[in-house]
C-alpha positions as CSV (number, residue, x, y, z in Angstrom):
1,X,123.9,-28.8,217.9
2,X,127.4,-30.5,218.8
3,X,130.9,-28.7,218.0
4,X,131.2,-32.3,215.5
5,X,127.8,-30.8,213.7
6,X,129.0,-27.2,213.6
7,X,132.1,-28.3,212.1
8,X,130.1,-31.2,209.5
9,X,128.1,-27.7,208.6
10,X,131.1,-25.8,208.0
11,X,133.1,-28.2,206.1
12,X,129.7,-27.6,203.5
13,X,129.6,-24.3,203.7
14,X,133.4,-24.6,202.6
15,X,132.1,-26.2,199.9
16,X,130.1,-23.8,198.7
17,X,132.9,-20.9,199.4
18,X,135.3,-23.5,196.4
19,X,132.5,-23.5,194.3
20,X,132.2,-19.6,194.4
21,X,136.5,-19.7,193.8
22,X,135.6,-22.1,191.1
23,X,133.5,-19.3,189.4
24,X,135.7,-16.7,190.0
25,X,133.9,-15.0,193.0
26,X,135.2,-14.5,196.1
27,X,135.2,-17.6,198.3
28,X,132.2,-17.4,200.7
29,X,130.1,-19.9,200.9
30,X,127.0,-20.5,203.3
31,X,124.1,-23.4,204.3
32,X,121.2,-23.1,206.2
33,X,120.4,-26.2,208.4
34,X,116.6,-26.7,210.1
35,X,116.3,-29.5,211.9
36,X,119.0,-30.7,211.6
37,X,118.8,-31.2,207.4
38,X,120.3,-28.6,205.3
39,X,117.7,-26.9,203.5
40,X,119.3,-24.1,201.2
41,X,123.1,-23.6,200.2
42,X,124.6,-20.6,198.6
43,X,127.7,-19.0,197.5
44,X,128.7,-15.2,196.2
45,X,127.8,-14.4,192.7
46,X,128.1,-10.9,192.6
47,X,130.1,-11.1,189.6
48,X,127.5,-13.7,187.9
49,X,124.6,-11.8,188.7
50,X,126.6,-8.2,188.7
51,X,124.5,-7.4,192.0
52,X,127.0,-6.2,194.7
53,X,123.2,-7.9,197.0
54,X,124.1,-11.2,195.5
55,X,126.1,-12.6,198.8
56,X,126.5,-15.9,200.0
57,X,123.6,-15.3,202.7
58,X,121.3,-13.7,200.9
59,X,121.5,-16.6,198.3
60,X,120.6,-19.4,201.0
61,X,118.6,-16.9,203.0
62,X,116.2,-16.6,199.9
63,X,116.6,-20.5,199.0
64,X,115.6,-21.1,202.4
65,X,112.4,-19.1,203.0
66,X,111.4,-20.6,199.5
67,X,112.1,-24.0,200.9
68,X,110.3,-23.2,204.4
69,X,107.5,-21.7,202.2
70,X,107.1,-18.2,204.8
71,X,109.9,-15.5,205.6
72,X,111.0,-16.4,208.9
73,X,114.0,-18.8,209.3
74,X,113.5,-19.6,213.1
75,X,114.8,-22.6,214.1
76,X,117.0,-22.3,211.7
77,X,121.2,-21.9,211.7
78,X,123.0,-20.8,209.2
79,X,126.6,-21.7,208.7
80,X,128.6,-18.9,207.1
81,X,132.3,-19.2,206.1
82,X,133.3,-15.3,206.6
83,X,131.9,-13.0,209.2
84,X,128.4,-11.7,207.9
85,X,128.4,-8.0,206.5
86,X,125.8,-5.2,208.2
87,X,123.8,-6.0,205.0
88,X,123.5,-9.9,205.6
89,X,123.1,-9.6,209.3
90,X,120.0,-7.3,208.8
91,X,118.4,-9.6,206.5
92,X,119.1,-12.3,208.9
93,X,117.9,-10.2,211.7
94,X,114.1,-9.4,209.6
95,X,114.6,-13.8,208.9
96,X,114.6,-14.3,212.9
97,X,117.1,-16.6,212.3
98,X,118.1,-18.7,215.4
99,X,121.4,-18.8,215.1
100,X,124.3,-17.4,213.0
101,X,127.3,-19.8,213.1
102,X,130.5,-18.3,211.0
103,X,134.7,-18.9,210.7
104,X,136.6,-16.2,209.6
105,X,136.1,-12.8,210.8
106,X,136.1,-10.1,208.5
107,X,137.8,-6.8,210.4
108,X,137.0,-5.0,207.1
109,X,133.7,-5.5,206.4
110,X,132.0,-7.8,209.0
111,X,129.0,-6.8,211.2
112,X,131.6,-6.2,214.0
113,X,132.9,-3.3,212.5
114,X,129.9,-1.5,212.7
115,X,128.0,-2.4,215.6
116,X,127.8,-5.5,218.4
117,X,124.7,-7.2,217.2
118,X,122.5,-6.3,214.6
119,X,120.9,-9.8,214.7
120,X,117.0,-10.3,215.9
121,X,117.3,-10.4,220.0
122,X,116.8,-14.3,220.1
123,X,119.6,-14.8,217.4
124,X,122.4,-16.6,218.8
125,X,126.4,-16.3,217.5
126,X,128.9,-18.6,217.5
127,X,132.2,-17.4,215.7
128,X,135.7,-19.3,214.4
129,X,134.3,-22.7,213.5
130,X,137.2,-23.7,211.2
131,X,138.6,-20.2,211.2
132,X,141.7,-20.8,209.9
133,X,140.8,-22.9,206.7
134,X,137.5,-20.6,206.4
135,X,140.4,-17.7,206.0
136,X,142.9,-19.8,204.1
137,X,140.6,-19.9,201.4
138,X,140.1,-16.3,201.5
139,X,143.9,-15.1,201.4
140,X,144.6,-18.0,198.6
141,X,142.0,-16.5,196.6
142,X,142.9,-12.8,196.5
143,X,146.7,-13.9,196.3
144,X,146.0,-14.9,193.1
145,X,144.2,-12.4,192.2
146,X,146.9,-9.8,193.0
């Protein structure tokens, strides 16, 4: 994949992250790309589904396997606008997903905060693809809320 692809990806994860806004939920929005095809989208709906599990990941993450037709996401990215949580990276980790691509960090609640890596030991990371918009959404979303 190319820095133009990563951002393409992004810009639909973004997407997804407006649609969540759109329902009330807070922005975060993923896609999961194999092959270079997106194969599952997702975006939080914790507040639709009133399951604090019902993240942006684990949306596509289950869209994907379903998709794939097996439980391993290898070869697969997935394009994440907010720094995964320890709860999404360990799902991701028992997905043995290739890659983890994501914009914003989260200093509250992202994987960092816990640990270095809790992805699968072939996983690879690449952070701030469109950090600042992926964020701007974020901080637009709880100011109104406040």
């Amino acid at each position: 994949m190319t820095a133009n692809d990563d951002e393409k990806f992004m810009r639909l994860a973004l997407a997804e992250a407006q649609e969540a806004a759109l329902r009330d939920e807070v922005p975060i929005g993923a896609v999961i790309v194999c092959q270079g095809r997106v194969i599952a989208r997702g975006h939080n709906l914790t507040e639709t589904l009133t399951d604090v599990t019902a993240h942006a990941e684990m949306q596509a993450i289950t869209s994907a396997a379903s998709f794939l037709g097996g439980k391993y996401l290898t070869d697969c990215t997935l394009y994440v606008t907010v720094e995964p949580c320890l709860m999404c990276a360990g799902a991701l980790a028992w997905s043995q997903i290739s890659r983890v691509v994501y914009g914003a960090p989260d200093d509250k609640r992202g994987f960092h905060t816990y640990c270095n890596s809790p992805f699968h030991k072939k996983t690879t990371i690449t952070a701030g693809i469109l950090a600042d918009e992926c964020a701007k959404l974020m901080t637009d979303f709880f100011k109104k809320k406040r």
